[in-house]
C-alpha positions in Angstrom: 1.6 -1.8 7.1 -1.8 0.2 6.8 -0.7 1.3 10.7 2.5 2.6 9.3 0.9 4.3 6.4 -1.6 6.1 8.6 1.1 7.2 10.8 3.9 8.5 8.9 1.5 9.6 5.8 -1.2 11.3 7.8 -3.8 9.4 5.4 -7.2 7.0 6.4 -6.2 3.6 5.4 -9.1 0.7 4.6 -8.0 -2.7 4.9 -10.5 -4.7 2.1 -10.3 -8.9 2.6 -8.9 -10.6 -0.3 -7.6 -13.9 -1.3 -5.4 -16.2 1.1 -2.0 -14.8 0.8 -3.1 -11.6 -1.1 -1.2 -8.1 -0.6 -2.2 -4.8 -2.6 -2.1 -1.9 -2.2 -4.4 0.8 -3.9 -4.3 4.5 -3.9 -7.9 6.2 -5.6 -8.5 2.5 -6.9 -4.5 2.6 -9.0 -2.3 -0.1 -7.5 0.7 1.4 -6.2 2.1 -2.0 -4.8 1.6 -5.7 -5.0 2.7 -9.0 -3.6 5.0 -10.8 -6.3 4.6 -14.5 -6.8 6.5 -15.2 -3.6 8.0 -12.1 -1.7 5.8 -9.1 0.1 7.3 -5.5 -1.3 9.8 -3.9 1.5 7.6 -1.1 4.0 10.1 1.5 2.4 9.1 0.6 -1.1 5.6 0.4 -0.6 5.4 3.8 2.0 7.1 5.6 -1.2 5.0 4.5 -3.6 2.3 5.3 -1.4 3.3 8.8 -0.8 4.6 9.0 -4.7 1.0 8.3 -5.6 -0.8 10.9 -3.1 1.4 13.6 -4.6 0.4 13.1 -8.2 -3.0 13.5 -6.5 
């Protein structure tokens, strides 16, 4: 996903370690996409949240 995001978004992308099983995504520290309790969001969903979040800039 973060290669996807740097691709298609133009943007630099840091991948932080977190807990076993862990999945969040962060944009300027606001998190713009999470794992639920048992299902990963779609790439779709979380590329336009992503991009959603870099134009409120």
């Amino acid at each position: 996903m973060a290669d996807r995001i740097q691709l298609e978004l133009g943007v630099t992308v840091e991948l932080v370690p977190g807990e076993r099983g862990e999945f969040t995504v962060r944009v300027d520290g606001a998190v713009v996409a999470k794992k639920g309790l048992v299902r990963f969001p779609g790439d779709d969903r979380v590329l336009r949240e992503v991009r959603t979040a870099l134009a409120r800039g």
